[in-house]
N, C-alpha and C positions, 0 to 999 in steps of 0.2 A: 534389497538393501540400497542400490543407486537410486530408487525412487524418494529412500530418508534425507539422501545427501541433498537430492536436488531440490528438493522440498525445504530443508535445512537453509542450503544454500541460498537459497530465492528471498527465503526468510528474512534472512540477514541482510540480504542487501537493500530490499526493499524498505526493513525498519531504519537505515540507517539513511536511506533517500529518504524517508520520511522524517526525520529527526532532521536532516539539512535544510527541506520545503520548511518546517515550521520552522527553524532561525529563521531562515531568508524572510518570511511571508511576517515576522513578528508576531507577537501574543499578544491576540485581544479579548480584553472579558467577553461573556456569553451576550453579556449586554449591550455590548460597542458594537457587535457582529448584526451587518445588514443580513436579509434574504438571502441575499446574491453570494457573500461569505459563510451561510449557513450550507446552503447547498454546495458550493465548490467543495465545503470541508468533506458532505457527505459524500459524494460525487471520488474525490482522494481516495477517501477510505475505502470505498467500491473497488474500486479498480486495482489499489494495495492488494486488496484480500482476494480479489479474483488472480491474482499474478500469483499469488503463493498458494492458493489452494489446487491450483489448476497443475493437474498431473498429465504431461501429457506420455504417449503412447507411440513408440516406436517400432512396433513390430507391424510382420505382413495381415494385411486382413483382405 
């Protein structure tokens, strides 16, 4: 069950740093967007979803 919270938890904050980066960075059509902002965007979303998906593991091994 603390594995739902922290996985909840990561969630959330992550969505809402990502909701600030897009204010801050502005909306541009798909069309305005260089390479270089194509990949940043893809590059965000990576590393978003690796922070939330990633369960880590605190026991003795």
């Amino acid at each position: 069950m603390a594995q739902f919270w922290e996985v909840l938890w990561s969630s959330v904050v992550v969505y809402l740093l990502l909701i600030i980066l897009a204010r801050f960075i502005g909306k541009k059509l798909l069309s305005q967007m260089t390479y270089f902002d194509f990949v940043i965007a893809i590059v965000i979303g990576t590393v978003a979803g690796e922070r939330v998906g990633k369960i880590r593991h605190y026991g003795l091994l």
